[in-house]
Steps between C-alpha positions, in 0.01 A plus 500: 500500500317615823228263619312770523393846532208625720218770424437520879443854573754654719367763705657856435467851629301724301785711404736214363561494156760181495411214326503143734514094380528245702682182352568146572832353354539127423713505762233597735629851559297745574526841341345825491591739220480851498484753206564850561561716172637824727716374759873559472621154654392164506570251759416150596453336873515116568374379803595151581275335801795353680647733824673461796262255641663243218835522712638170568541439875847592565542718220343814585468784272544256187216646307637830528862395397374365208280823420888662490661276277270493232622819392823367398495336193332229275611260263342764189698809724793344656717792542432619884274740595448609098106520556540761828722671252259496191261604706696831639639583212168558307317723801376216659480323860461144655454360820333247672347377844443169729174520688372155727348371205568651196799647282477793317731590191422822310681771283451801281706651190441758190266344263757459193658227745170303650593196279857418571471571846159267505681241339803534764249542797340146388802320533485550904215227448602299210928409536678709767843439573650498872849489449696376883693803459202734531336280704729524783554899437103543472468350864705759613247768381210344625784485870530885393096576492436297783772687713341877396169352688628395806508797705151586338182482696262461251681199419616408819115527669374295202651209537456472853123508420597181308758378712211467787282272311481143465876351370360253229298792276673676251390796633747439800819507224735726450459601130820740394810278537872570627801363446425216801211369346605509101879405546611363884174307590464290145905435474484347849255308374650387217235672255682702176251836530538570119370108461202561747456819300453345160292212691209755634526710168418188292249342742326829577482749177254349280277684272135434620658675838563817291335840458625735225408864416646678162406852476586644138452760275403241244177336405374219716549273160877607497526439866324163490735367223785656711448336797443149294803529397716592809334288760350183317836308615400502884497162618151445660562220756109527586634611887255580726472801708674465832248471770568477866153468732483597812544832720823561603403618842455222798344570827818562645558818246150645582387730833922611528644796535857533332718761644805553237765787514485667154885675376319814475340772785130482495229283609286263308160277582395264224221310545460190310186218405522205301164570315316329177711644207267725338618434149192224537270831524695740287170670346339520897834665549451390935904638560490837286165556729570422803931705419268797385310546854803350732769726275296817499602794642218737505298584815373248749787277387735279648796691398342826559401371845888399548616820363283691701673336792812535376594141494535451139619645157408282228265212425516229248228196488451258205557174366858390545668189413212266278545177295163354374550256818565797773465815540608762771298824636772719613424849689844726558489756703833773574491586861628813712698440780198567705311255294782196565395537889087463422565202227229309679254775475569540118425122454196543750407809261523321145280207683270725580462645159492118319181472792357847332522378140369115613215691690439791200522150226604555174335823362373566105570847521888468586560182241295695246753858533785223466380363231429799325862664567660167360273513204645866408854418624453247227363637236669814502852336597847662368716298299796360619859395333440195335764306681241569846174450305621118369669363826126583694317374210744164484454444914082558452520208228609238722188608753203676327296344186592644159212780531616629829927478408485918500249532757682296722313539892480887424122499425274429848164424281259258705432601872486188706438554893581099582824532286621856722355373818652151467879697430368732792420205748867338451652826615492358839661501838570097491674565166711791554868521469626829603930618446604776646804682445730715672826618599394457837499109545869476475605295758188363579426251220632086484489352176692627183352473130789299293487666166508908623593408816196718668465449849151399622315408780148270475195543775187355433199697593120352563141624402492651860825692462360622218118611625685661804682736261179588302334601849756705643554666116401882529154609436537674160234555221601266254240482174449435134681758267244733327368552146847597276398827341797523305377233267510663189167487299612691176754328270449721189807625327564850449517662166842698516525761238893497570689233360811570599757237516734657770408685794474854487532797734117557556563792769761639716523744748704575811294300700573156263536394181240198319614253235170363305500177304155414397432088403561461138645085537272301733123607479479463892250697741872555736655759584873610645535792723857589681540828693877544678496733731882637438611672865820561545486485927381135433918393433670771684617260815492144580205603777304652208517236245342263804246735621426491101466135493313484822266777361382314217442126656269715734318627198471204389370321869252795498381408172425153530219418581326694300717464197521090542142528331641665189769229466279191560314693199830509278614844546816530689709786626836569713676788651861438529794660655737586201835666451401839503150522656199241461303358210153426495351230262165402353436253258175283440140591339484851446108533590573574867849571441494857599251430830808316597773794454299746649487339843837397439611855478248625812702283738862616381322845555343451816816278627484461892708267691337244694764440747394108536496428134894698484577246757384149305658665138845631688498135667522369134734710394727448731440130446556526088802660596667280715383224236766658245749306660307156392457600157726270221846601434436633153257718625704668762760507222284660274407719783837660556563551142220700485602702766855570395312615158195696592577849648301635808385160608492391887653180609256251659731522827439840562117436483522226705686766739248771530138266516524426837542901574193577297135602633171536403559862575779536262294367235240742597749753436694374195170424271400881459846595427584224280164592275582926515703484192397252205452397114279254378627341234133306377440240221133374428500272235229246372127514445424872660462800271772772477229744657427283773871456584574855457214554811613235699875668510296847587309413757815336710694854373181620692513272823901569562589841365196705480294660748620758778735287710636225235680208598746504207681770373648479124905407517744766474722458199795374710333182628410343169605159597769276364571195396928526556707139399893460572676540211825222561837620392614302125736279537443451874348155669338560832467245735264476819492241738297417795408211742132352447283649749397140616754346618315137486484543120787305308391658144751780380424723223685700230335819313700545199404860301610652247403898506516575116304850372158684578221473292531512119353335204745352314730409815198346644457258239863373514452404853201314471634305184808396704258396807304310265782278356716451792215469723466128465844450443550636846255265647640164333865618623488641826164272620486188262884420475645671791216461721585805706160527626109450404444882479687604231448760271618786259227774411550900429439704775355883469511743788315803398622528134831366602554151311724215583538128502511286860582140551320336802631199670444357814673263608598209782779320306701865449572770652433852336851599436559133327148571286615881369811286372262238343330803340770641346642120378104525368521848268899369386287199367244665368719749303593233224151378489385879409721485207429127416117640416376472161298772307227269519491486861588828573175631268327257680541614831423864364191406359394294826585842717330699282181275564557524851490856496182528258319227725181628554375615859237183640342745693408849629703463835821393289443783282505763751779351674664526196445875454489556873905463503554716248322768714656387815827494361411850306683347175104551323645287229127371460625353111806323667348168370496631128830701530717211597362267285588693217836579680551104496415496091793731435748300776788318329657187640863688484302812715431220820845311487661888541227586774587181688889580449440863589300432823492139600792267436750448736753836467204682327680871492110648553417213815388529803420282793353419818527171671284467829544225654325350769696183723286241680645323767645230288706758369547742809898414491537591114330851646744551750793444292379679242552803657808454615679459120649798350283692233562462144529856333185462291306341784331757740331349829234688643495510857267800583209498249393855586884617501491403171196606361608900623826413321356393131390712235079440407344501181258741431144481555223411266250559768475853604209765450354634201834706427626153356229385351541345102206448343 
C-alpha cells in the first residue's frame, strides 16, 4: 500500500502526451511514474541523496566505490554481474554516476523485460551483496578510472579549484578514489574497506533519501502496483539529507590568481565567484541572465570585443559548481597566444562589461526574449531516450517541488531586478578568484596539487590591482546584444501531401543531388537541412585537407556573430571539414530556417581571407594538433586502426608537417580551386514542404554553378569519390605496435578487430547477435574478473559498409601484447558458452535485437542521422531497419554458431585480424622486445602503414556517382 498518491498537477509541455503520478510509498519513497503507450523502452532512474560529500575522512572516493559494487549481486541475484547481463542481453543499458551530493542509478531495456529487470534493479537498494573477492577486484577499477583522468585537464583543473579552498568543506575532497585511498590508507589503519563499505551503505541508503522515476509503456495503475511491489522492502531509516553550511571559500582563497600548467598546448582564464546559489531564485532565473549577456557573442560583446582583438577564441560563462549552500559563477575564456600576454586587459575588459550591465540594471526587454525562447524550447522540446529523460527528471526531484520536477530551472518566468542585481553586485573584484593556465608557467610555479599532481603557483591580488587593470583595458565599444530576430513567431505545422516513409530522390542534376524526407513521426515546427559540398581537391594532399579544415573554422568565425542570434533562438548550424569536401548543417525551427542558409551560402561564395583571422584559426590548429599526442591511449589506438583501414587518408604527422608552411595567401589560392569541381549531395528533412526544399537546393545550384563565371563546375565522371576499406588477407593476424605518444602516460592499450564481410543483410544480423551475447560476457571477463582495465569493451565496428567486431582495452596492469592473449583466452571461453545456449535464450536475444532495430527514432535529428549514413555511405538501404529484422526472424541458432566458427573463433579458416597496440611507459620494455622476437607465420607486423595499405587489395566502393547508384 502507498501512503499516498498526489493529484498535484505536474507541469508539462504542450506537446506531451505521457501520462505523470507522483507517489509516496510507506517507506517514504518518493516516486514519479510515467505512462507512455508508444515508446519502445522503458527505464527507471534512482537517485539516492548521498554523494561524495558523505566520504568518511580518510576514505576518499567511498561513495563512488560503493556506486560500483552495487552492480554485483544481491541476495535475490547472487550470481555476479547477472543483472549487467540481463540487462544487455535484452537491448538494454545501465550505468550510473556519483555527483557531491547525490547518486544516480538508471537503466533502459525492451519493454517485454521492464519487470524482471525492475525487480533486479531494486535489489541495489533493498539486499546487495559485496562479496571480499569483488570487493578487492572492484577497487582496482575504480584505481583503473581514476588513472584514465590523471593526465586530463578538465579533471586535473577541477580539482585544483577545490583543492584551493578551505581544507575542512567537502567541497575541498577528492571525490573519485584510487587504490591509496580505498586499499593502502584504510589497511594501515587497520579499517577492513569492504566493512566500512557495508557500514556507510547501511547508515546512509534509506528510503525517505530516495527519488525514483519508472517510465513504461503501461498504465500508471500497472506501474503504481509495480513499483509497490519491487521497492516497498527499502528500509526507511528516516535519514536526513546531508547538509554541510558554510562557503567553502575563506579570505585566503578570494582576490588570487592561480597560475597552473595544464598537460595540453593552449591557454585558459577562468574566472571564478562564490555567489548566492541561484537555485533559491530558480523562476528569477539571476545566473541564466546574467550567462546570456556575459556568454553572448553577438556585436558589442565581450567575446566579440576579444575576438576582434584577436586575443580570444571561445567564451563560456554560467553557473558552475552549486549545492543549495554555495554556488560558483564561473566565466572561461580560450585565449590566443597574443591574448596570454594581455590577460590583465581581458580581466580589466570583462570588469568593465559587469560595470555596463550594473550601470544599464536589469532590463524587461532582454529577460522577457529569454523567457519567451525558454517557453518555446519547452513546449516544443524533442523527446529523448528514456534512459536520459528519467535520470534529469530523478536529479530535479530531489530540488524542485512536484509541479516544477520537468520544468526543472529551464523556465525564467518572474523578472526580478533586486534578485539579478544582487547576483550582479557579488561579481566583484574583492571576490574574484582567477586560474590561469598555460604551458608557459613551467618552471615558474611552487606548490604541487596531490591528487593530479598539477603544478601551481598562488598570488593574491587587491581591489587596486584590479581597478588598475580596468583603466588601462582598451577603449572598445562594449554594449547590450540587440533584439534576436531569429525568434521564430510561427509554429504551425505543415500539411505534407507526401507521406513517404523513406527519403526519396526529389531532384538531381549534375550540379547535386536532394534526398527529401518530409515529418510524418514527431508533429514538430523543425527542420533538418545538410548540403556536402563533395570536391575532390579538398583530400588530394596533406596541405589541402588543412587548408580545408582551416577554410571552414573561418566560415564559421565569419559567421558568428551574426549567426549566435539564431542559436540563442534554437536553431543551430555547422560547417565541417569532412572526408571528401565539407558539410554544412541546419537544424532548429524551420520559420527562419532558410534566412539562415542563404547567408550561410553568400559567405562560402564571397569567401575572402582575412589574413588576421587565418592567423588566430591556423594558431588553433596547430595547437589541436600537437594536442593528439595527449589524447587517451585507446583513442590513439583507435586512431591508427583507422588509418591502416581507410584508403586515401593523411596521417596527423604529415599535417602537423606542412601548418607551419601555410599562408593566408595559400588559402587565398586553394579555396577557388578546391570549390571548381563539386556535387552536392543535399538532404532536407522535417517540417518544410517538398516544393520549398526543391527551391532551396535551386537557388544554391544558382549561387555556385550558374551565371557567366561559376564557381563550381559539375565533376567529371572520374572523380566520383570513394569510400575504399583494406580488405585483410583470411587466415592472416596483423599486428601493429607503437609507443604512446606521451611518454608520461603509464596506460597501454590493445585494439583487437576482427575484419569479417561488407555490408549484407543476413551477415549483418549474425554479427550483431554475437555482439549482443558476448558483449557482457566480455565485460565480466576481461574487466570484472581479470580487471585488465576500466575501459573495456567489445562492440561491432563498420567502416563504410565494411563490418567487423573490435575489443577495446586499456590498460595499466597489462601490456597490449599480454591483453590480445587475454582476448583470445576470452573467445576460447566463450566458444562453449555459445553452444551451452538454450533455444529459449537464443530466441530471446533475437527477439530483443529485433526490438533494437525497430526502436523508434526520439527525434527528427536522430532520424536524419539515421538516413544521413546511408547516403554518406551510398549503401541507400533507407529499409535497413525492416530488412534485418526480418533477416533476424529467419536466423537459426545452428546459422550463428557456424558464422562464429567460420569468422571468429580462434583458427576461424574465414578470420582475419588486426591487433594495434599502443605501449605506455609502464610497458615501454614489453615494446622493445616485442620487436625483437621472431614472427609467427600467421602473424604479420606492420611496420609502414602506408607500405601496406599500397600492398592490400580494397573492397569496392558503395560510394561513387550516380553510375552506382541502387535504388
Amino acid at each position: 500500500m502507498a501512503v499516498g498518491q498526489d493529484d498535484v498537477e505536474i507541469r508539462k509541455p504542450r506537446t506531451d502526451k505521457r501520462d505523470y503520478r507522483r507517489i509516496v510509498l510507506r517507506n517514504s519513497l518518493e516516486a514519479l511514474l510515467i505512462s507512455d503507450p508508444d515508446t519502445d523502452k522503458c527505464a527507471a532512474s534512482m537517485n539516492v541523496s548521498v554523494g561524495s560529500f558523505s566520504d568518511p575522512a580518510g576514505l576518499e572516493g567511498l561513495a563512488h566505490f560503493l556506486e560500483h559494487m552495487l552492480f554485483y549481486a544481491s541476495e535475490k541475484y547472487p550470481l555476479e554481474d547477472s543483472y549487467s547481463k540481463y540487462i544487455a542481453e535484452h537491448g538494454g543499458s545501465t550505468n550510473a554516476f556519483t555527483a557531491s551530493e547525490h547518486t544516480n542509478y538508471y537503466f533502459d531495456i525492451t519493454t517485454d523485460s521492464f519487470e524482471e529487470a525492475l525487480d533486479r534493479f531494486a535489489q541495489f537498494f533493498i539486499k546487495p551483496l559485496m562479496s571480499a573477492d569483488a570487493t578487492i577486484r572492484e577497487i582496482k577499477a575504480v584505481d583503473s578510472e581514476n588513472q584514465k583522468n590523471l593526465l586530463s585537464d578538465s579533471w586535473r583543473m577541477h580539482q585544483l579549484q577545490k583543492h584551493v579552498s578551505l581544507e575542512g568543506h567537502p567541497y575541498h575532497k577528492f571525490s573519485t578514489g584510487n587504490w591509496d585511498t580505498l586499499a593502502v590508507q584504510p589497511k594501515a589503519k587497520g579499517l577492513d574497506t569492504r566493512d566500512e563499505l557495508i557500514k556507510f551503505y547501511d547508515a546512509n541508503y534509506s528510503a525517505n533519501l530516495m527519488h525514483l522515476v519508472v517510465y513504461s509503456k503501461e498504465s500508471l495503475d500497472k506501474i503504481h502496483r509495480l513499483v509497490e511491489d519491487k521497492f516497498q522492502e527499502i528500509r526507511n531509516m528516516d535519514r536526513s539529507c546531508f547538509h554541510f553550511p558554510g562557503q567553502p571559500c575563506g579570505s585566503a582563497h578570494l582576490q588570487i590568481l592561480v597560475r597552473a600548467v595544464p598537460i595540453k598546448q593552449g591557454h585558459k582564464l577562468r574566472i571564478v565567484w562564490p555567489i548566492t546559489p541561484s537555485i533559491h531564485h530558480y523562476k528569477e532565473a539571476p545566473c541564466r541572465y546574467l550567462s546570456h549577456l556575459i556568454g553572448h557573442e553577438g556585436e558589442g560583446s565581450l567575446f566579440y570585443v576579444l575576438k576582434t582583438l584577436g586575443w580570444a577564441t571561445g567564451l563560456f560563462a554560467g553557473e558552475g559548481d552549486w549545492t543549495s549552500e554555495y554556488s560558483f559563477f564561473d566565466v572561461v575564456i580560450e585565449l590566443t597566444d597574443a591574448g596570454h600576454e594581455h590577460m590583465q586587459n581581458i580581466v580589466g575588459l570583462l570588469f568593465r562589461y559587469i560595470n555596463l550591465l550594473q550601470k544599464s540594471g536589469a532590463c524587461k526587454w532582454i529577460f522577457d526574449e529569454l523567457s519567451a525562447v525558454s517557453e518555446t524550447t519547452f513546449h516544443y522540446q524533442d523527446k529523448i531516450p528514456p534512459s536520459d529523460y528519467v535520470v534529469n527528471i530523478a536529479s530535479n526531484m530531489q530540488i524542485y517541488p512536484p509541479k516544477d520536477w520537468l520544468v526543472g530551472s529551464s523556465l525564467p518566468s518572474h523578472f526580478c531586478p533586486e534578485t539579478i542585481e544582487k547576483i550582479l553586485n557579488e561579481l566583484s573584484p574583492n571576490k574574484v578568484r582567477i586560474f590561469w593556465e598555460s604551458k608557459k608557467f613551467e618552471g615558474h610555479t611552487d606548490m604541487v596539487e596531490p591528487w593530479y599532481g598539477t603544478a601551481y603557483s598562488v598570488e593574491k591580488i587587491n581591489d587596486s590591482v584590479i581597478q588598475e587593470w580596468i583603466l588601462s583595458a582598451p577603449n572598445e565599444d562594449l554594449d547590450l546584444p540587440a533584439p534576436n530576430i531569429f525568434i521564430p513567431t510561427d509554429l504551425s505545422l505543415k500539411e505534407s501531401q507526401d507521406k513517404a516513409k523513406f527519403p526519396v530522390l526529389l531532384r538531381t542534376s549534375s550540379f547535386s543531388r536532394l534526398w527529401y524526407k518530409p515529418d510524418t513521426m514527431f508533429s514538430s515546427p523543425k527542420a533538418f537541412v545538410r548540403i556536402y559540398f563533395n570536391c575532390p581537391y579538398s583530400s588530394s594532399s596533406p596541405e589541402a585537407e588543412v587548408l580545408t579544415d582551416i577554410f571552414t573554422r573561418l566560415l564559421m568565425d565569419y559567421l558568428n556573430e551574426y549567426a549566435y542570434y539564431a542559436q540563442v533562438a534554437g536553431l543551430y548550424y555547422s560547417i565541417h571539414h569532412t572526408d571528401h569536401g565539407f558539410q554544412v548543417t541546419l537544424v532548429g525551427y524551420n520559420h527562419k530556417l532558410r534566412i539562415l542558409l542563404e547567408t550561410v551560402i553568400q559567405k562560402i561564395a564571397e569567401f575572402k581571407v582575412k589574413p588576421d583571422r587565418f592567423s588566430v584559426v591556423k594558431e588553433l590548429v596547430t595547437k589541436e594538433y600537437q594536442n593528439f599526442k595527449f589524447q587517451q591511449p585507446y583513442q590513439q589506438a583507435m586512431y591508427y586502426c583507422s588509418l591502416i583501414l581507410q584508403d586515401q587518408t593523411w596521417p596527423w604527422m604529415e599535417e602537423l608537417e606542412v601548418l607551419p608552411h601555410l599562408e593566408a595567401e595559400d588559402l587565398a589560392k586553394f579555396a577557388p580551386m578546391m570549390l571548381s569541381r563539386a556535387l552536392l549531395e543535399c538532404y532536407i528533412a522535417g517540417n518544410i514542404e517538398s516544393n520549398e526544399a526543391g527551391s532551396m537546393i535551386k537557388h544554391i545550384e544558382d549561387v555556385f554553378f550558374n551565371g557567366s563565371n561559376p564557381i563550381c563546375q559539375p565533376l567529371f565522371p572520374s572523380q566520383h569519390l570513394t569510400n575504399r576499406i583494406v580488405k585483410l588477407d583470411r587466415g592472416n593476424s596483423y599486428v601493429y605496435s607503437k609507443h604512446g605518444l606521451n611518454s608520461n602516460d603509464e596506460n597501454s592499450c590493445l585494439v583487437h578487430y576482427i575484419q569479417v564481410h561488407q555490408d549484407n543483410f543476413q551477415m549483418n544480423v549474425k554479427l550483431q547477435l554475437f555482439a549482443l551475447i558476448a558483449k557482457q560476457a566480455a565485460f565480466h571477463q576481461l574487466r570484472s574478473v581479470e580487471q585488465l582495465g576500466y575501459i573495456t569493451v567489445l562492440m561491432q565496428r563498420n567502416d563504410s559498409g565494411i563490418r567487423g567486431l573490435q575489443f577495446i582495452i586499456q590498460s595499466s596492469v597489462k601490456g597490449p601484447k599480454c591483453i590480445d592473449t587475454r582476448v583470445e583466452s576470452f573467445l576460447k571461453m566463450f566458444e562453449s558458452k555459445l553452444y551451452e545456449i538454450t533455444s529459449e535464450q537464443f530466441k530471446s536475444n533475437v527477439n530483443a535485437l529485433i526490438d533494437m532495430k525497430l526502436e523508434k527514432h526520439k527525434n527528427l535529428r536522430e532520424e536524419s542521422g539515421f538516413y544521413w549514413r546511408e547516403i554518406s555511405d551510398g549503401t541507400f538501404k533507407f529499409d535497413r531497419r525492416e530488412a534485418e529484422a526480418a533477416a533476424l526472424r529467419q536466423l537459426t541458432q545452428e546459422e550463428l554458431i557456424d558464422f562464429f566458427n567460420e569468422y571468429v573463433k580462434i583458427g576461424a579458416p574465414q578470420k582475419k585480424t588486426l591487433s594495434v597496440r599502443v605501449y605506455g611507459s609502464l610497458h615501454a620494455s614489453e615494446y622493445t622486445s616485442e620487436n625483437c622476437e621472431s614472427a609467427e607465420p600467421t602473424i604479420i607486423h606492420i611496420d609502414d602503414i602506408f607500405c601496406f595499405r599500397r600492398s592490400q587489395p580494397l573492397y569496392g566502393s558503395f560510394k561513387g556517382g550516380f553510375g552506382q547508384m541502387k535504388l
